[in-house]
N, C-alpha and C positions, 0 to 999 in steps of 0.2 A: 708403744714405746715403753718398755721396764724401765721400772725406777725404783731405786730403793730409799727407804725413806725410813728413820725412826721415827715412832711412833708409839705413841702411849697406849698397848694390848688391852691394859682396864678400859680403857674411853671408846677405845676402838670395839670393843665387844660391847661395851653399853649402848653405842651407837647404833650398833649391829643389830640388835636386839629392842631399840626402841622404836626403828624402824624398821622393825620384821624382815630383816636383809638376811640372805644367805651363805651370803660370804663378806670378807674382810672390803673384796673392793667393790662389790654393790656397795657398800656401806659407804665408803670414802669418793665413790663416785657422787651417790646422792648427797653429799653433805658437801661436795665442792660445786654442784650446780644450783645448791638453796644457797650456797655463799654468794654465787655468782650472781643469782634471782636478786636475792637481797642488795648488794650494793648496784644491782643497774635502776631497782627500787629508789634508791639513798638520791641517785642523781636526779631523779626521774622528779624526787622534794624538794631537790635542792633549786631546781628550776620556775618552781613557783612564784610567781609575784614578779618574775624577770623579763618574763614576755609581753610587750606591748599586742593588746587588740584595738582595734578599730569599733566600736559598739554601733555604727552603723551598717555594718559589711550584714548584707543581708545574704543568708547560706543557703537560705531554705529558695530565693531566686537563681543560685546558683544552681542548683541543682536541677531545675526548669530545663529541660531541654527543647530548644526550638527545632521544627521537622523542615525539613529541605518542601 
């Protein structure tokens, strides 16, 4: 889908260029999927300490398969 989009040509070639990209939207593609990386990252921290476990659930019995 085109989009047009202003955009800062200095930042966007520095980008380009930092990350050895070849074009304008290699460039803008790879830096909206480390955005993307990064905030599913943020949530991923933000979940810490929120989750209750069980410290007796034993995982390694879970895994035991019984044979018919």
């Amino acid at each position: 889908m085109p989009t047009n989009l202003a955009l800062d040509d200095r930042l966007i070639e520095e980008a380009r260029r930092a990350g050895s990209h070849k074009t304008k939207k290699e460039a803008v593609t790879a830096a909206l999927a480390e955005y993307v990386k990064r905030r599913k990252q943020l949530l991923i921290l933000d979940a810490f300490g929120t989750i209750d476990f069980d410290p007796t659930y034993d995982y390694k019995g879970k895994r035991r398969r019984t044979r018919p």
